[in-house]
N, C-alpha and C positions, 0 to 999 in steps of 0.2 A: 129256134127251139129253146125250149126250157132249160133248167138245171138239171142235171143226172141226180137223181137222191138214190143211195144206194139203200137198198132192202136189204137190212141189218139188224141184230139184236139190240144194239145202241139203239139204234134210230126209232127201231117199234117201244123199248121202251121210253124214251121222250116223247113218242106222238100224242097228240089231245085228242084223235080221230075219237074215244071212245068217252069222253066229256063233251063232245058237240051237239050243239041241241038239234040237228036234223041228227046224226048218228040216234042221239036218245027217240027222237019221235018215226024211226023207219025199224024195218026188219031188218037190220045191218048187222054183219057179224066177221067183218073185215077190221083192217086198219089200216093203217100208212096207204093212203089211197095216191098222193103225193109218187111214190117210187111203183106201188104195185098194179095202180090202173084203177078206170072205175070201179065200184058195186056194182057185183051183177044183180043186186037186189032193188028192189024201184029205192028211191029219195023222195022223203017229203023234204023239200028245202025249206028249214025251219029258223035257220041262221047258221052262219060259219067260222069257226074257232082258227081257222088256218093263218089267218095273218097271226094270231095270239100264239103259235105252236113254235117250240122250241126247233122241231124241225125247220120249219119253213124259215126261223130264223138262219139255223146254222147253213143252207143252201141258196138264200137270198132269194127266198121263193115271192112272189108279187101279186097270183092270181088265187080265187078261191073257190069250192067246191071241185078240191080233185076227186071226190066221193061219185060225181057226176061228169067230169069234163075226163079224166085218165091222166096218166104217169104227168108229171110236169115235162118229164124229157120229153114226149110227144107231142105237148103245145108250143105254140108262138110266144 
């Protein structure tokens, strides 16, 4: 399993989720997809900011589009 990211005010404010160019090019109106699960909104995957994201740094995060795949804690 993944890192635990905790769904926090810190954390939602350092996310990039709302600078990502699939965020910009979908009906998205989420964040911190990383700690709170996918969008339940479709994803055009447009490109992915999460390796760039201060979060993913601060929890050693590895994979990308948790806007589609869900919490990091729930992946491999």
């Amino acid at each position: 399993m993944g890192a635990h990211v905790h769904d926090k005010k810190e954390n939602l404010e350092m996310c990039s989720c709302p600078d990502c160019p699939s965020f910009k090019n979908s009906p998205l109106t989420g964040a911190l997809y990383c700690a709170r699960g996918k969008a339940e909104e479709d994803v055009l995957e447009a490109g992915c900011n999460c390796s760039f994201c201060p979060v993913a740094d601060k929890y050693d995060l590895k994979l990308e589009y948790y806007c589609v795949r869900g919490k990091s804690s729930d992946l491999p």
